[in-house]
N, C-alpha and C positions, 0 to 999 in steps of 0.2 A: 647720187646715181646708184642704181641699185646693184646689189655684187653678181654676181655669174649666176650664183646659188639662188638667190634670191628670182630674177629674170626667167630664170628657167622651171621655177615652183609655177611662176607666174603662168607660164607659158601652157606647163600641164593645166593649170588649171581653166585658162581661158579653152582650148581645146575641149575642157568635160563641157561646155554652153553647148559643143553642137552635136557632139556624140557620146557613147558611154564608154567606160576608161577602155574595156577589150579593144575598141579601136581606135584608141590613141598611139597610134606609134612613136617611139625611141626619138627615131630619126626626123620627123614633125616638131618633137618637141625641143629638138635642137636645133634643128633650123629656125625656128619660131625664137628659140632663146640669144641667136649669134652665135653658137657656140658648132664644135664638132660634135659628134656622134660619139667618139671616145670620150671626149670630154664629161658628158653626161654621165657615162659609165664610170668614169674615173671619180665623178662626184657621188653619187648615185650606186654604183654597183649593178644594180638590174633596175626596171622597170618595177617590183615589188619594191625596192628600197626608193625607188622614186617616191610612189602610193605612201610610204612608210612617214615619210619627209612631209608630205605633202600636209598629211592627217595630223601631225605633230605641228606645223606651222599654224594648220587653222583650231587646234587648243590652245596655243602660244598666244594668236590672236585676242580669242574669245578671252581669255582671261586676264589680259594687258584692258582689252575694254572694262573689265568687269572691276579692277583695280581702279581702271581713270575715274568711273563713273564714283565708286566709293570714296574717292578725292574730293568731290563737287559738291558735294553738300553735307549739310552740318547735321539735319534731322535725322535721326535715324532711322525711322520710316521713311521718309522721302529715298533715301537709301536704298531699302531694301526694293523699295518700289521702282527705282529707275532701274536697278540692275533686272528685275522682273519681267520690265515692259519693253527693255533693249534684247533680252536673252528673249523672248520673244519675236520681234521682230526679225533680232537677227538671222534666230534660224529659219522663218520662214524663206528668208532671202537666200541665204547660205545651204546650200542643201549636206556638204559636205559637216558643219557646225550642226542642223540638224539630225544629221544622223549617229554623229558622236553625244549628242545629249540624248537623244531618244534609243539608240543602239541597233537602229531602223537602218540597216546597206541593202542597199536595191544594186539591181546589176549595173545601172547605168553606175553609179561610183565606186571608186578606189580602196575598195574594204582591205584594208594593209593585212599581209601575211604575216604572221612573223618572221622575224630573221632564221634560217636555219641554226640550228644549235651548233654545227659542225665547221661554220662559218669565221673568217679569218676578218676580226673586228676592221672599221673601216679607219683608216688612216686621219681620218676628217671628222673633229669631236661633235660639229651638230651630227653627222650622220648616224654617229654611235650613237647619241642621245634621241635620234628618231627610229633607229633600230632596235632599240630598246621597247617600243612599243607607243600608241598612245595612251591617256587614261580611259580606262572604260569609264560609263555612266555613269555608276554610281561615287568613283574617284573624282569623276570632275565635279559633280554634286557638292564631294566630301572639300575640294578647293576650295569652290564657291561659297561654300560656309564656313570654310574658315578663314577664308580672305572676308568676309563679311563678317564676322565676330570679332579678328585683332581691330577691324577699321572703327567697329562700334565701343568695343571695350573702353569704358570711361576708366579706367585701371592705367589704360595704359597710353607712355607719353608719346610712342610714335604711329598712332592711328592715323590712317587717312589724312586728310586735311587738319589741322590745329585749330581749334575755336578760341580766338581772341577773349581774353580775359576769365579763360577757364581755370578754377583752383584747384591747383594740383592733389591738394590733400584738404583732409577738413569734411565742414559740412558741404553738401551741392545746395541746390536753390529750394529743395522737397525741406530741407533738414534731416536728411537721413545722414547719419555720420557713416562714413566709406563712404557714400557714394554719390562721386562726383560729375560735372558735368551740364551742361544743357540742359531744360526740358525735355526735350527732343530727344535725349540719349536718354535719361531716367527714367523715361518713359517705359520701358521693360527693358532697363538692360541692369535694372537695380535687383533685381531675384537672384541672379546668380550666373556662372559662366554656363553650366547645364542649361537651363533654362535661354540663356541668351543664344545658347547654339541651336537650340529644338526651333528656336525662331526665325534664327536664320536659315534653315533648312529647310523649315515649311514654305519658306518663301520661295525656295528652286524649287521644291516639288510642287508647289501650285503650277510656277509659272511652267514649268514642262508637262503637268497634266495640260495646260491650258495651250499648250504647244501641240499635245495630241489630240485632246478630243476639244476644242473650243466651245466655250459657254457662251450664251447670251447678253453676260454681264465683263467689260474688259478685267483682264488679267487688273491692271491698277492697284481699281478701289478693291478685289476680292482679296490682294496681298497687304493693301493698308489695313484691314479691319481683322485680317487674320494676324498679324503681326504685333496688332496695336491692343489685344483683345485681356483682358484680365487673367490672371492663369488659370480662375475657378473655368473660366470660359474655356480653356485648353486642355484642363481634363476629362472634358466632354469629347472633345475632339477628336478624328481618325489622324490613325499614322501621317505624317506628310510624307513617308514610304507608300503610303496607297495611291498614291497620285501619277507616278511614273515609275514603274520597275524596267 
């Protein structure tokens, strides 16, 4: 059963499907939650700390998927590519998640204010930690590549999912000594930690260029053969900062 806090996120949020946040009222959204009207407030503080909470929940979300999905499979491109074509989808569907990845707030949504500086912290620690702000774009970016580089890191013993009868140390399967792991992970994640993060990062700035102006060719196959691509091939290459600022 979901907590008060939780119900009444819920609450705002099913309210933005029919109108934009200016006319969502307080008192709608308590009613809608079960709760009182103070109640809210006593969670909440105002209506911006509502917005605050709200926009912080659906980061919290987006990046619990973006963990599970790096869970699920062993390949390391397969990896990079489900996180690609789910942060895709999702934000299509999600406008609140699209507009924290792209930095795109339209009126109809809840563009969080910050909390006044003069402000008497809230008694209630998710709400401190939503009043603190969400991450902008380019931090949630900066997540998503690095929850995507510890999960791929053949280095290291607590990535993601565990691949069965993987050698801890030693040679891997290439015979490159250090570097262990899978085909799959060796695949570029043997150059180096630099190198393995330029990659993970070009894969969200595809997928969110591919998020704003869509191509003819799915997000997928452009993040598997960017990802997969030799590095002489990546020196050639633009920023994956040109993709989405």
């Amino acid at each position: 059963m979901p907590s008060a806090r939780e119900a009444l996120l819920s609450a705002a949020l099913s309210a933005l499907a029919d109108q934009p946040w200016s006319a969502v009222r307080m008192v709608d959204v308590a009613a809608a939650g079960g709760v009182s009207r103070q109640t809210l407030y006593n969670e909440f503080g105002s209506k911006d700390g509502l917005a605050r909470a709200l926009v912080r929940r659906e980061a919290d979300r987006y990046l619990h998927g973006v963990e599970r999905l790096l869970r699920e499979r062993a390949d390391a491109a397969d990896r990079l590519v489900a996180v690609a074509e789910w942060t895709v989808g999702e934000a299509r569907a999600r406008p609140l998640l699209r507009a924290l990845l792209t930095g795109c707030w339209g009126e109809w949504l809840p563009a969080p204010r910050p909390a006044r500086p003069d402000a008497a912290p809230s008694g209630i620690p998710a709400q401190r930690r939503a009043d603190a702000g969400p991450p902008a774009t380019t931090e949630l970016v900066a997540l998503v590549r690095d929850r995507s580089a510890a999960a791929l890191d053949p280095t290291r013993k607590d990535h993601g999912r565990p691949d069965p009868g993987r050698p801890e140390h030693g040679r891997g399967e290439h015979g490159h000594a250090g570097h262990t792991g899978p085909v799959g992970h060796s695949r570029f994640t043997a150059y180096g930690r630099t190198e393995l993060l330029y990659r993970c990062e070009l894969a969200m700035r595809l997928a969110l260029a591919h998020l704003v102006a869509p191509g003819a060719e799915p997000v997928g196959p452009l993040v598997r053969t960017a990802v997969t691509a030799p590095p002489s091939a990546l020196l050639s290459a633009p920023s994956p900062r040109a993709g989405a600022r």
